[in-house]
Structure formats: C-alpha cells, structure tokens
C-alpha positions in Angstrom: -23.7 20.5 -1.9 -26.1 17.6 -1.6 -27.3 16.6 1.5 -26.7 13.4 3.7 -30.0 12.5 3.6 -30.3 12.5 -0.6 -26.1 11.3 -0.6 -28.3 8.0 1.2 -31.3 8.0 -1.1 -28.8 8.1 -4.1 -26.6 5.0 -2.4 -29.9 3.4 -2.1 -30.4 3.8 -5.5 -27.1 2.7 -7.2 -27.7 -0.5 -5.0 -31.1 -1.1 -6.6 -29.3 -0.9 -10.0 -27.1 -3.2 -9.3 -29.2 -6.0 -8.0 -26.5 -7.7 -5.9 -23.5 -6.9 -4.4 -20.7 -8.6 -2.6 -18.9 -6.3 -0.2 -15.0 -6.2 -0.3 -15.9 -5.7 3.8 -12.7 -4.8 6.2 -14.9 -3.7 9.1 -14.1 -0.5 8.8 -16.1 1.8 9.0 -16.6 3.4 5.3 -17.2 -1.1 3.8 -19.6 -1.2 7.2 -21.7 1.7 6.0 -21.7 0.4 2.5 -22.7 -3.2 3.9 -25.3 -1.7 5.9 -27.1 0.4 3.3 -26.7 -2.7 0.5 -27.9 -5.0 2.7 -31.1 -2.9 3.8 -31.7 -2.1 0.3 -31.0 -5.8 -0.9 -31.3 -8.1 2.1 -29.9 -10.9 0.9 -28.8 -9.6 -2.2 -25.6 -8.5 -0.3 -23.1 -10.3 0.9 -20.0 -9.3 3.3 -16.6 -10.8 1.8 -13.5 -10.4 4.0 -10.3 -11.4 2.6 -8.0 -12.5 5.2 -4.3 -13.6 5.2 -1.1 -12.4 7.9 -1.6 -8.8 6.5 -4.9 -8.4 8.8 -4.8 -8.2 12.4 -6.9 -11.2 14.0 -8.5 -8.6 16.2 -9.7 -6.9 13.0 -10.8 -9.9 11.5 -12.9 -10.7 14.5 -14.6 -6.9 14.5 -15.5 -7.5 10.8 -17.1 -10.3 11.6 -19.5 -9.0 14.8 -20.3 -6.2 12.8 -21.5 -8.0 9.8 -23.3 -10.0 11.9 -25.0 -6.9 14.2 -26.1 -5.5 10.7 -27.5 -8.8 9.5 -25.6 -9.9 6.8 -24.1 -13.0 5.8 -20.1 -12.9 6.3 -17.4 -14.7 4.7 -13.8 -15.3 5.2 -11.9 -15.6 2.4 -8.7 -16.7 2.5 -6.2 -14.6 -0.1 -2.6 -15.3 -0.8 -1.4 -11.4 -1.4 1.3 -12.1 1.0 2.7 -15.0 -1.1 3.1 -12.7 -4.3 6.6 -11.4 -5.2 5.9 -7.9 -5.8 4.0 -7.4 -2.5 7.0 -9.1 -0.9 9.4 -6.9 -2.5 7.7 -4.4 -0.5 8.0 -1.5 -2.9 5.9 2.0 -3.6 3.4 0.0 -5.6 2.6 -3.1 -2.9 -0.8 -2.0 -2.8 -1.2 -2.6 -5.7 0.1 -5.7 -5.8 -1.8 -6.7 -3.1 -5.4 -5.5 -4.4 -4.8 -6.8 -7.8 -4.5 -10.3 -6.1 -7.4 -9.5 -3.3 -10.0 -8.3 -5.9 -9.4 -10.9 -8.4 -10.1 -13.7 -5.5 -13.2 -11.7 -4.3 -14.7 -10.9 -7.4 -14.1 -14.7 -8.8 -15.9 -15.8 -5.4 -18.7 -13.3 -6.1 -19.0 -14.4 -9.3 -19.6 -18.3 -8.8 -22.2 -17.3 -5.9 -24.2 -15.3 -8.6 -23.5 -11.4 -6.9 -23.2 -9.2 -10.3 -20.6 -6.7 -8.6 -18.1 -6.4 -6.2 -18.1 -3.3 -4.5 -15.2 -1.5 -2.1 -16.1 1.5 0.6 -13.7 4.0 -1.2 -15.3 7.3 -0.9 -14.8 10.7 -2.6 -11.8 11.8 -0.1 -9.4 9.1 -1.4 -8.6 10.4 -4.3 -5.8 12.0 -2.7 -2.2 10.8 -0.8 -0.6 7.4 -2.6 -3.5 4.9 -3.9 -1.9 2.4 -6.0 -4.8 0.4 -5.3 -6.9 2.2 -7.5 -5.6 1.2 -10.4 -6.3 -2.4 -9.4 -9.9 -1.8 -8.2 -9.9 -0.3 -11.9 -8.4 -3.5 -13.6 -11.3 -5.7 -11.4 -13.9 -3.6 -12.0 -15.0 -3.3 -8.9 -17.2 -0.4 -8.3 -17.4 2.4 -5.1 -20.7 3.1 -4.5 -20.0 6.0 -1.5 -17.8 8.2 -4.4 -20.4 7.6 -6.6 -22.8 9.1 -4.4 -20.8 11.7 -3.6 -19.9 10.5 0.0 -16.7 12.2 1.9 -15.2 10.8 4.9 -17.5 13.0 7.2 -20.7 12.1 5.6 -19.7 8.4 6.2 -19.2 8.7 9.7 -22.3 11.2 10.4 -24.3 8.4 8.2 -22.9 5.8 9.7 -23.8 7.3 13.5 -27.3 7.9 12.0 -27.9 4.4 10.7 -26.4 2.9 14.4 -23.3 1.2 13.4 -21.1 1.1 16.6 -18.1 1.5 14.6 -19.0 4.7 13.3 -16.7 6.9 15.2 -14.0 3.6 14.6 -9.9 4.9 14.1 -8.7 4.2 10.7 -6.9 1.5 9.7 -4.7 -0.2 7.4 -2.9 -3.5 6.3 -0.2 -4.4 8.7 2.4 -4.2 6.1 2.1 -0.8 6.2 4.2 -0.3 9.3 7.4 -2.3 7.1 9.4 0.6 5.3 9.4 0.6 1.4 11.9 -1.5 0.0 12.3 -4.1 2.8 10.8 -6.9 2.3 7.5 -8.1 4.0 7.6 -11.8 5.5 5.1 -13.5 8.5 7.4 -13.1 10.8 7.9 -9.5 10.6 3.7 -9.5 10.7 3.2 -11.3 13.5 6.1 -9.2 15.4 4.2 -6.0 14.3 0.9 -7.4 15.3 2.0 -8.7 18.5 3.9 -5.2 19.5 0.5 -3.5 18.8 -1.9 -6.1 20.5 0.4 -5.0 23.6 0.3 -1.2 23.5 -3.5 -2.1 23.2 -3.9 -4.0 26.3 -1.9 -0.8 27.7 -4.8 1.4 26.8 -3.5 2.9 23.9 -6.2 3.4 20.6 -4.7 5.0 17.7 -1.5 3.6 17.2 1.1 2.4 14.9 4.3 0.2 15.5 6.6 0.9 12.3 9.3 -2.1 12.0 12.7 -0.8 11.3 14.5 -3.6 11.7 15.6 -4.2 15.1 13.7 -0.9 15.8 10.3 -0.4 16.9 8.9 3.2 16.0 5.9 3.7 18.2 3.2 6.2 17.0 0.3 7.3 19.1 -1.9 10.2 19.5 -0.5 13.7 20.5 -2.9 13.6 23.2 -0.8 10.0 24.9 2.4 11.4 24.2 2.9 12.1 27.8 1.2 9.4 29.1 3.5 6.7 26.4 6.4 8.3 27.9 5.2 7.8 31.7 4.7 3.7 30.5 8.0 4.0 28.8 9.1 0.7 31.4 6.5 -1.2 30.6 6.4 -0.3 26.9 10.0 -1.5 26.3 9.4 -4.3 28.6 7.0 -6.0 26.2 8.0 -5.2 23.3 12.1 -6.2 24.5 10.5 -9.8 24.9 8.9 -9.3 21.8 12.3 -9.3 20.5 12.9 -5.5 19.1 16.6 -4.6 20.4 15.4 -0.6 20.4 11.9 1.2 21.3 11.5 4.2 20.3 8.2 6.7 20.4 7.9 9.2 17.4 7.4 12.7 18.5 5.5 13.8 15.6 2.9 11.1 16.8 0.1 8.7 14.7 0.1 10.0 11.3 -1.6 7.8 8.4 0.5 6.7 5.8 3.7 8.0 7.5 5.5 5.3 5.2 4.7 7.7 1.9 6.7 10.1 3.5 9.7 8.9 2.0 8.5 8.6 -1.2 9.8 11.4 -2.6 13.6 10.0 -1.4 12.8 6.7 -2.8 12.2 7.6 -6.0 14.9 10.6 -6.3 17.3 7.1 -6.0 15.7 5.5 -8.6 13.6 3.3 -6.9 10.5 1.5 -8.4 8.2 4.6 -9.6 4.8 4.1 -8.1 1.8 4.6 -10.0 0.1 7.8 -10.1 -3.5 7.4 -8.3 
C-alpha cells in the first residue's frame, strides 16, 4: 500500500493535469484537504464553491467559509435550489440523487463561465460503500474525485489533513440536514429550520456529534455513546428547548449517533414497493 506521503505527491499531480479546479467545498474535512492541496498546487487556479440553500446548517456554511479563507483560497457561495425540486421533496431512497444532480449542474455551469476546466468533489476511496445515490450524479456531471483517484481512504485524509494544519482535520462528519427526515416524508423549510434549530440547542448544551431525526411530532436525539449518561442527566433541559421548539415528544436513541441511520430502513422500504434506489 502506497504511502501518505506519495498518496499527496500523486494528488499534486492529478491537480497539475488538470490546470484548474473548482472545489464542490462543504468544509468538511475530506473538500478542505482537497481545497488545500489544489490550491497549493494551483494558487489561484482553485477556487472553493459552496452551494448553499435550507439543506445546510448556517453554522456550517460559516465554518466553510473561515476555513477557505485560513487556507487562502477564494470562496464562493452559491446559491442552489435542490430544495425546490420535486423528487428531493418527495424525500425518497434516491434524494441524493436528486439533490446532487441539481447541486453539480449549478456548480459546474458556474465553474464553467469563470474558466475552471473541472469540478472536483472530496469523495474518497471509502465511499464506495453504504447508499450513494449521489454517485451516479457526480457521474452524469462529470465531476471528478481527486482523493479516490489517488488512492486516499478516510484515514489518510485526516492523518493528511493534521499534517498539512487544517484545524478541521479531526472535524465529526456531516451531512445535509434532510437527512434527519425519514424516507418517504416529505422535506419542506419548515421541517429544516425545526431540525437545525433542535441541533443548534443540544450544541449550546455541549454536545458534538449529534443528530436530531424528525419523526413528526417526535424528536429522535442521537449522540455519542460516551454522552449517553450525561444526555440523560440534561434530559430537563433537553426537552425544555426543544418543547418550545415545538416537538410534542423527545426522545434519545439508545443505540446512539450512527451515520446514515436513515438507510436502515431501506431494506423495509423497498420490500413495500417503494421507490428502488439506485445501486452505488
């Protein structure tokens, strides 16, 4: 297996190839590393493109911007109307894909009238695995992943990442806020905002990982195994806030913050003869 140091020199490389790059940047940590290697390699041959609409938390929109800005790189906002299309609303085993298709094509017809010859995403050579229907419209954009082509996993983007300085290296993941909104019901702003709200609160309670998956009039509450205890000792204050936030029920998931805990009724869905979702 190759190591970090020629993984790098080959992401170095594949940026010299392509000449100039825009970013599809979320300031997470696997676009940050890719920012910061394309734009050392490039300068200003890179640019940092966020797409932002009620799907991203303004917290994370703010984070992507300091850290574009800590690495050097110019940063835009662009504003993307996902959120307006009818099968992300739908809300069904394919949103993603939806929602890419419509986020790519935006960002890679802005790169494209600046005079950036590729878009580029931080997907690295561990995605290939759980439910991706996002894939298929990075395919369809041609947008191109320069950690998976050089061979990057998740680990070697964090230990790069700690190497090169980025502050976000050791950064939770994260995901679109309609991922907390069960398959099948429908995403609006207003179930957004509830969501985003609920978590800005657990935040400002100390918590880090977290979730808050909207069931309705229910809040299911996911955070690390390690706050279990202490989530249950702030139970008061927990359903305090998010009471006034306007969920009848709180409730605090035993099994604790798992990505993607949404797939896990996929299998269900489908076995009802749901909307299949594409294979990624």
């Amino acid at each position: 297996m190759a190591r970090l140091e020629e993984k790098l020199e080959v992401l170095e490389r594949v940026f010299h190839e392509m000449q100039s790059v825009a970013v599809a940047y979320s300031g997470g940590v696997d676009s940050s590393l890719v920012l910061k290697v394309a734009f050392d390699t490039l300068a200003d041959g890179a640019i940092a493109l966020t797409a932002v609409s009620g799907s991203l938390p303004a917290h994370e929109r703010d984070e992507a911007k300091r850290i574009a800005r800590l690495v050097g790189a110019h940063w835009e906002a662009i504003e993307t109307l996902e959120t307006e299309q009818p099968g992300y609303i739908a809300n069904g085993p394919n949103r993603c894909y939806f929602c890419k298709s419509t986020v790519y094509e935006e960002l890679a017809n802005w790169a494209r009238r600046a005079g950036y010859r590729f878009l580029v995403d931080g997907t690295n050579a561990d995605d290939a695995g759980d439910h991706r229907p996002g894939r298929i419209a990075a395919s369809e954009n041609d947008v191109r992943s320069p950690l998976e082509e050089a061979g990057f996993t998740k680990a070697d983007v964090r230990e790069a990442a700690r190497q090169l300085g980025l502050p976000n290296w050791d950064k939770p993941a994260a995901a679109c806020l309609s991922s907390r909104i069960p398959y099948g019901s429908s995403v609006t702003p207003e179930k957004l905002a509830r969501v985003e709200r609920a978590e800005q609160e657990l935040r400002r309670l100390g918590f880090g990982q977290l979730r808050v998956r909207h069931h309705g009039e229910i809040a299911r509450i996911e955070v690390d195994p390690e706050e279990l205890e202490r989530a249950l000792r702030a139970r008061e204050a927990i359903v305090s806030r998010l009471s006034d936030i306007g969920y009848t029920y709180v409730t605090l998931d035993l099994a604790g913050f798992r990505s993607g805990s949404m797939n896990e009724t996929l299998g269900s869905i489908r076995g009802r003869g749901k909307a299949q979702a594409p294979a990624d």
